[in-house]
Each structure stands twice: as C-alpha cells, then as structure tokens.
N, C-alpha and C positions, 0 to 999 in steps of 0.2 A: 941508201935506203934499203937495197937487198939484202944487207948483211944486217940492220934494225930489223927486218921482219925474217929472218933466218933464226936470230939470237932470240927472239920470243918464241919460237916456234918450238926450239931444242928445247928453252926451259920449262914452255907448258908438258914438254911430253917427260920430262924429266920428273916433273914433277906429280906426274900422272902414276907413277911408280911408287911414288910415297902416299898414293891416298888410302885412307881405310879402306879395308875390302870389306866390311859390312853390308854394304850395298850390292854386294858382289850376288847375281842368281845362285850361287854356288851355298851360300849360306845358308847355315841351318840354323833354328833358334833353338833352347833348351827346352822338352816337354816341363810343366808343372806336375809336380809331385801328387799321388793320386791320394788321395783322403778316404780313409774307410767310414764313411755317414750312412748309418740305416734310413732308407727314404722315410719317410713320416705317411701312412695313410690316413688323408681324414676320416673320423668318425662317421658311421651314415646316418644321412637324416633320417629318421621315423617320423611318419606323418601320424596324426591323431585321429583315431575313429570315433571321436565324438564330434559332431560338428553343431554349431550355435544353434542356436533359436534363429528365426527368422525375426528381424526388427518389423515389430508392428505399428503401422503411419496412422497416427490418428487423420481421418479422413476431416477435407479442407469442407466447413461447412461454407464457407463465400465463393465456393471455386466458381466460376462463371463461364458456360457452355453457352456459344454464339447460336448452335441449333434453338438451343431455348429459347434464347433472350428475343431471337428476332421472332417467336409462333406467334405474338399476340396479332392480330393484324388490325388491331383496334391504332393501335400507335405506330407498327413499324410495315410500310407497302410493302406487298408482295412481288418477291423479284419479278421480273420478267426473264422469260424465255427467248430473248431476240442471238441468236446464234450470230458471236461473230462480236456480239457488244458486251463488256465486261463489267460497266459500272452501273448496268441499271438493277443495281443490288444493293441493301444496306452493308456499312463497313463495318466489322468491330475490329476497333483500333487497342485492343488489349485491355487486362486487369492489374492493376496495381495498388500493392499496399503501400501503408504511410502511418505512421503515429501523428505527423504533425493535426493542429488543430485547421489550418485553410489552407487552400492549395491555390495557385494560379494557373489560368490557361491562357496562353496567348496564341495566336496566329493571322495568318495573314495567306494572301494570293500566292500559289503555289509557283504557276505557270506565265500566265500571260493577263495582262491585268484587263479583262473583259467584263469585267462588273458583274462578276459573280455572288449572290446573295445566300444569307443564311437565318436559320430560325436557332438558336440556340436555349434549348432546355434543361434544367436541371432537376431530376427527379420524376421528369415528368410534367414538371412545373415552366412554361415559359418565361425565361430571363432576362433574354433579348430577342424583341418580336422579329428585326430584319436591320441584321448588319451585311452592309456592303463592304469584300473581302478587297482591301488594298493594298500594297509594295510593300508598308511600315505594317509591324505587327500590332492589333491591336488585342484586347484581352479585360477577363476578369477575373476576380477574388470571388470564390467561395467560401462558406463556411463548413468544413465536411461535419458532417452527422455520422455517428458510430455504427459500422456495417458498412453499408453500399452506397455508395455517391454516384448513381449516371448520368453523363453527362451526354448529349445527345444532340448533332449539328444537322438541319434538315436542310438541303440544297433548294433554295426556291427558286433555281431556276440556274441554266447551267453559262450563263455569260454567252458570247458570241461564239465561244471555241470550247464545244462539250471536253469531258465532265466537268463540272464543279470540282474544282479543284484550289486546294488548302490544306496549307504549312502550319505545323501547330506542335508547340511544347509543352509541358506541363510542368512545374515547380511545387516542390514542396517545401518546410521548414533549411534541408536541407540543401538542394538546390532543384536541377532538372533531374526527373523523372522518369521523362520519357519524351524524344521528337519523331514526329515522324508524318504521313500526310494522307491525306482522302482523296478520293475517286468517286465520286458517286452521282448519280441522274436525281432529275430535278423531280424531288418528292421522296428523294431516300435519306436514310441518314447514316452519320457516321457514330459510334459510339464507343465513349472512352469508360472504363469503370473504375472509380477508385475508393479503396475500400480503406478505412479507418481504421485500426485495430484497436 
C-alpha cells in the first residue's frame, strides 16, 4: 500500500512540471493597442428666454365650499363648541361629478348596530322621513337634475353608542363613485354633492 501511495505522489508532482504556467503570479498579459479617438464633447444646452403664457383655468362655477354650504342655519345646526367632542358638527362628505342621468346611494350601520336613525333629504326635499341604519346596506335611486344634487343624512338620534354612525357608497352609470362614512350628533347632517354636467 506504501509504495501505491509513493507512486501517485511522484506522478502528481511530475506532473506538476508540465502544467501551463499561465496561472503562474509571474505572468504578465499583453497591454491593448492604444487608439487615437478625439473625445466627443456634447453640444451645450441653451435654455430659451422666452417662457410660456401662463395657462388660464376657467374657474369651476359648481365648486362647493363646506364654509358656505353649512351658513344657512335655517337647514344646517350650528356646531357646537363642546371641547374634546368631534362629531357635534355637520359632515360634508365631498363633490362629485357624473354625466350619468341617476345615481344610487346605499348604506348601512357603520359600527355597532345600536339603532341608529336618519332623515334623508334630497334637495332639500325630504325623501325618506326615518330610516333605521342596519348590518345589510340599504339605499336609493335618484334622479340627478342638471347642476347640483345635495343629498343630505340628518342623525335623529345617535343609537346607544354616540355618534351616529354610517357606511355609505354612491353609484353612478358607471359604477362606484365614492365610499366612505359619517360621524355626526343627533340633529346634524352629513352631506354628499353630486353635480351632473
């Protein structure tokens, strides 16, 4: 067995003799030939001393400002001042346009189902005198009128576990519009606007 592992030993080192030296640290590799190329410089930018017109917005005649909407105090209560309480204020829950000709609203009990009531108006106009807000969504059709549609949810009272609170989406031709949810004390409202173009 000593003279099997003697005989492998001479021939790996025998053979160690015949290997490329490439690998060798000794080696050098050939430099690349040097190319005479004039760098290129880019062109410089010139900026232009005339500058545009400023684009002029034709100003949104339906834009709707919640400061405004809520002064009348004939329809919308007057916040209160309770430090510390958040919802004894009207909501506005946004403006949105639509081409479609009717829109749908649905919703339902946001929170905890405490038998929360509401007065839902359209225009101003009362729609639904007192719906009670439950688990399943419930909802109606509109017909929108060209301009302003407000739609207007009055808390008549805020269940056993304040605020009144409700989940609500809005549908147009297209689909949903907009979801999103109220907060508000008993005698305020929440208010959505959708405007027809």
């Amino acid at each position: 067995m000593k003279r099997i592992l003697f005989f492998v030993v001479i021939i790996g080192m025998s053979l160690n003799g015949y290997a490329q030296e490439e690998f060798n640290s000794k080696f050098k590799g050939v430099p690349p030939k040097e190319s005479k190329k004039e760098k290129m410089i880019p062109p410089k930018e010139i900026s232009s001393k005339v500058t545009p017109p400023d684009v002029v917005k034709k100003p949104d005649s339906l834009q709707i400002k919640p400061a405004e909407l809520f002064k009348d105090t004939n329809l919308y209560k007057k916040e209160a001042n309770t430090e510390g309480v958040y919802y004894k204020k009207n909501q506005y829950l946004g403006s949105f346009k639509t081409t479609s000709m009717t829109s749908k609203i649905r919703y339902r009990d946001a929170a905890f189902l405490d038998g929360d009531k509401v007065k839902v108006y359209l225009n101003n106009k009362v729609i639904e005198p007192e719906v009670v807000l439950e688990g399943d969504f419930k909802g109606f059709e509109i017909k929108l009128v060209k301009g302003i549609n407000r739609i207007d949810f009055e808390a008549l009272n805020e269940g056993f576990a304040s605020p009144n609170t409700a989940e609500f989406d809005v549908y147009d031709d297209k689909g949903v519009v907009t979801a999103n949810q109220w907060n508000v004390g008993t005698g305020y409202k929440a208010t959505i606007i959708i405007i027809k173009e």
